[in-house]
C-alpha positions in Angstrom: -67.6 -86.1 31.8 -66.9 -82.5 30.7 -69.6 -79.8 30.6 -67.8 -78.4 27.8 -66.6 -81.3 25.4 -65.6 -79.5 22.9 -63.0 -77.9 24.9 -61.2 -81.3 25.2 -60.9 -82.1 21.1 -57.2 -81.8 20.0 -57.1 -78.1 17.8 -54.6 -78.0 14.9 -53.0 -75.0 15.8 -50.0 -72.9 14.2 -50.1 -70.7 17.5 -50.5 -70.6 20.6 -51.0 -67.7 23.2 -51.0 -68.1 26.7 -52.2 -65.4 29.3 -52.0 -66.7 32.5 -51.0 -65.2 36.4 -49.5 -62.0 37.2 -45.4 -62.7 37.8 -43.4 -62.8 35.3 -42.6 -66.6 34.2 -40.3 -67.7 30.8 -39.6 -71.1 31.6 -42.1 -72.1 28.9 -40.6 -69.6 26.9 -37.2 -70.7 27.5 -38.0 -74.5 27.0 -39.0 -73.8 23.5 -36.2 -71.5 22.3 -34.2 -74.7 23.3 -36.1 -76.6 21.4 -35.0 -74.1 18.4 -38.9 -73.2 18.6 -39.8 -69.3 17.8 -41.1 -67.8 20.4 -42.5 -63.8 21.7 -42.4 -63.4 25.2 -44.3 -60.5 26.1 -46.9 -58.0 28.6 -46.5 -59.7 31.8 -44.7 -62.4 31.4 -41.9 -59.9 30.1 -42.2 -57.3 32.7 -44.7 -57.5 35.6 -44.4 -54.5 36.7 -48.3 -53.7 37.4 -51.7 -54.7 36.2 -50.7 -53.3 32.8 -53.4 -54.9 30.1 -52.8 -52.0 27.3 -49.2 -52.6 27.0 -49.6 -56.3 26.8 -52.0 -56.0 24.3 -50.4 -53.3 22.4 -47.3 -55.8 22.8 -49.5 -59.1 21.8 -50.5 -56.9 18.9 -46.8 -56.0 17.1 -45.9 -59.6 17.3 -49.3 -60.2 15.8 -48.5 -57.5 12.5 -45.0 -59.1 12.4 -46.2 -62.6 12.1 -48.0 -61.6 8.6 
C-alpha cells in the first residue's frame, strides 16, 4: 500500500506538464502530435544545453499566457 494514496486517484486533467531528466527527449512529444494532440515542447526537453531553470520557466510561462 502507498504512503501517499492520494497520489494514485485518477485526476481529470486538461494539462499535463512533465519535467523530468536533463537530455533532451520528444518522443512523448512526437507521439502526441501524431496523434493530432497539441502539444509545447519546451526548457530542456527543447534544448539541453545546460542546467538552465529560468529559461524553461520563462518558456513554460509563454505557453502558459498563450493557453488563456
Amino acid at each position: 500500500m502507498s504512503a501517499y494514496p492520494h497520489l494514485l486517484a485518477p485526476l481529470e486533467v486538461d494539462t499535463i506538464v512533465v519535467c523530468a531528466g536533463q537530455e533532451p527527449l520528444a518522443d512523448l512529444h512526437s507521439a502526441l502530435r501524431q496523434r493530432g494532440l497539441g502539444t509545447h515542447l519546451i526548457g530542456g526537453a527543447r534544448v539541453a544545453a545546460e542546467l538552465d531553470a529560468v529559461r524553461a520557466i520563462a518558456e513554460g510561462t509563454r505557453v502558459a499566457m498563450e493557453l488563456n
